[in-house]
C-alpha positions as a printed Julia matrix, in Angstrom:
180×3 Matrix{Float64}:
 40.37  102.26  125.06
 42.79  102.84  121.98
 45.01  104.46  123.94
 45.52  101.44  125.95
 45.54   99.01  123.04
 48.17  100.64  121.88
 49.82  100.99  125.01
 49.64   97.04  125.03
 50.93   96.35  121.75
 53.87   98.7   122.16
 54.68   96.11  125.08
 54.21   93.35  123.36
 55.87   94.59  120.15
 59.0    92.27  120.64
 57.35   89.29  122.13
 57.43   86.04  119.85
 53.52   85.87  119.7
 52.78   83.55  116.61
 49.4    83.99  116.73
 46.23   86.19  117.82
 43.13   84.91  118.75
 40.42   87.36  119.6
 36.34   87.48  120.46
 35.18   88.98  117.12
 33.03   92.25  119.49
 34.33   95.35  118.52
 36.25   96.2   121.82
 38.19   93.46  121.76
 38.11   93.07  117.84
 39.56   96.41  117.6
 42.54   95.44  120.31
 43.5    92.65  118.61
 43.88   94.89  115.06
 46.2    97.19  116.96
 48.24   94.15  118.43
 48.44   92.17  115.62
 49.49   95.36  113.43
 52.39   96.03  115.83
 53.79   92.11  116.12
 52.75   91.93  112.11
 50.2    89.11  112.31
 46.25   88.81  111.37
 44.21   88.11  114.24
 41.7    85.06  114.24
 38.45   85.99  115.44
 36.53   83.28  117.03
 33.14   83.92  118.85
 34.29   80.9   121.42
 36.33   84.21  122.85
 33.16   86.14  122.66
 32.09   87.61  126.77
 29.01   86.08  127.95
 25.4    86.85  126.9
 23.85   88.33  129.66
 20.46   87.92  127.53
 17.85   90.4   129.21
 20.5    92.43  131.07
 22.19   93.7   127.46
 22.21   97.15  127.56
 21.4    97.91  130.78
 23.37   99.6   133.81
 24.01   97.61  137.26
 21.19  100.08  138.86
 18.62   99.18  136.18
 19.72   95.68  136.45
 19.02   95.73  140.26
 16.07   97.44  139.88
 14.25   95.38  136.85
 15.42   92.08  138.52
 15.82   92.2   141.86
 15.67   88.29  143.09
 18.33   87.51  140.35
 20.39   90.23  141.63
 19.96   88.82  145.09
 21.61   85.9   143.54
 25.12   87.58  142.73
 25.72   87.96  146.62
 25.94   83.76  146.8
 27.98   83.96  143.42
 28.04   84.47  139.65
 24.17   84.68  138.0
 22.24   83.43  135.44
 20.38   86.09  133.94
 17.21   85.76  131.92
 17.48   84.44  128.52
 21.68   84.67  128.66
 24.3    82.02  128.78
 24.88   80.75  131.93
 28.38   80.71  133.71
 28.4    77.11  133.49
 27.96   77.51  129.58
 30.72   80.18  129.24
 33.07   78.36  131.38
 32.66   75.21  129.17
 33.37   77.52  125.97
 36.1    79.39  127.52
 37.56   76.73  128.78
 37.19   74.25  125.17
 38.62   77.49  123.3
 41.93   77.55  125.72
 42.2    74.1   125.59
 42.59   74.38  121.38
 44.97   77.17  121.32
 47.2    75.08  123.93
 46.81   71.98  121.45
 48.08   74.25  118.18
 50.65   76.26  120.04
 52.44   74.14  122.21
 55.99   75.48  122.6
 54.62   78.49  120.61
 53.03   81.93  122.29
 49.68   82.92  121.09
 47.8    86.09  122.34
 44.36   86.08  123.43
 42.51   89.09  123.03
 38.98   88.39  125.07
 36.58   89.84  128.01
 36.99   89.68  131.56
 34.18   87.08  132.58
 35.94   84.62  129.92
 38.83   85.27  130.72
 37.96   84.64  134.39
 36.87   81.05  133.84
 39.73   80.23  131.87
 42.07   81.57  134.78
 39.5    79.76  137.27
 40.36   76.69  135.07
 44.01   76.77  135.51
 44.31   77.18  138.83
 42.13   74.53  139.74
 39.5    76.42  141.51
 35.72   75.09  141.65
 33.79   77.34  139.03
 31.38   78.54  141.34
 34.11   80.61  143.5
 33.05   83.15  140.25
 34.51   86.52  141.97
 37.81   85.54  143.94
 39.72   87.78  142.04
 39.5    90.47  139.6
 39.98   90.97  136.03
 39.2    94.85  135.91
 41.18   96.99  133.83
 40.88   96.76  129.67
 44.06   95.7   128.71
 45.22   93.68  131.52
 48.02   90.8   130.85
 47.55   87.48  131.94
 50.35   85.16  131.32
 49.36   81.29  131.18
 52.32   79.15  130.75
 52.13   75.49  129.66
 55.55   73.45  130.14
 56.66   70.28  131.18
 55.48   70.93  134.68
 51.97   71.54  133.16
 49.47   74.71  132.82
 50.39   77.39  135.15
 49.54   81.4   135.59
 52.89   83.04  135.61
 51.12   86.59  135.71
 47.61   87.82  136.18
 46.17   91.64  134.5
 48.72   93.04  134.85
 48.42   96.79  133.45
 51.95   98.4   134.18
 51.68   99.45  130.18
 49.11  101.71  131.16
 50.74  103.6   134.01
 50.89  106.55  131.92
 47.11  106.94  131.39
 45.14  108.07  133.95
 42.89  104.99  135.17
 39.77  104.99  137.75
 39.6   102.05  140.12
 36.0   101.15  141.14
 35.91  101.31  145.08
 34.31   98.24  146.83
 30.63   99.23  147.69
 29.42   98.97  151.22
């Protein structure tokens, strides 16, 4: 995972960013150090950037998860879940979303960086495209390190790029193969 980080920040290195905003977990936490080192900022850490709480799945692998709690895993198959005790994705998409829509409101003409997780950063790309929030899944986020691009001009908000991870082509990287 540092290996990446820095692999991102050595892209970034000569990109106006003017500011960092990052979930304050470690993994992400410790991305946005490395970035913000590079490009000579201090990152903001905001828990609005924080990845959802899956409440009584923390911890646990997807086997356990299937096995403890098998009718809300049934669930996943019609879209995103609620697990017990967590945030919902309605909740995190409202918090993504509110977060985004700040950092558009004190940046606009500026770049910022936002250094997050994938399921938030999946409903803030659900937001801008205009998709309904419960087509949770229609695309993937995989890969730490993965460069969005958002773009907010005259024309509006717009995704100009999504994860893109061409920084990382020198490290080797497992792709998870679709399960049967």
């Amino acid at each position: 995972g540092r290996e990446q980080a820095q692999a991102l920040a050595r892209r970034l290195a000569a990109w106006p960013i003017r500011a960092i905003y990052a979930s304050d977990l470690q993994r992400a936490a410790e991305t946005a150090v490395t970035l913000a080192e590079t490009v000579g900022l201090s990152p903001q850490f905001d828990p609005e950037w924080r990845e959802r709480d899956v409440g009584e799945f923390s911890g646990l692998t997807g086997d356990e998860t299937r096995q403890r709690y098998p009718e809300v895993w049934q669930g996943m198959k019609r879209g995103a879940i609620n697990p017990p005790n967590g945030e919902t994705h309605d909740r995190l998409a409202e918090r993504a979303i509110a977060a985004f829509r700040r950092t558009l409101a004190r940046h606009e003409g500026e770049m910022a960086a936002i250094v997050s997780h994938g399921g938030t950063l999946a409903a803030v790309v659900t937001h801008v495209l205009g998709l309904p929030m419960n087509s949770y899944g229609r695309f993937s986020l995989r890969g730490n390190t993965g460069l969005s691009i958002v773009v907010q001009d005259d024309r509006g908000v717009y995704l100009l790029l999504l994860n893109d991870t061409s920084h990382l082509s020198h490290i080797p990287v497992s792709i998870p193969q679709p399960s049967g």
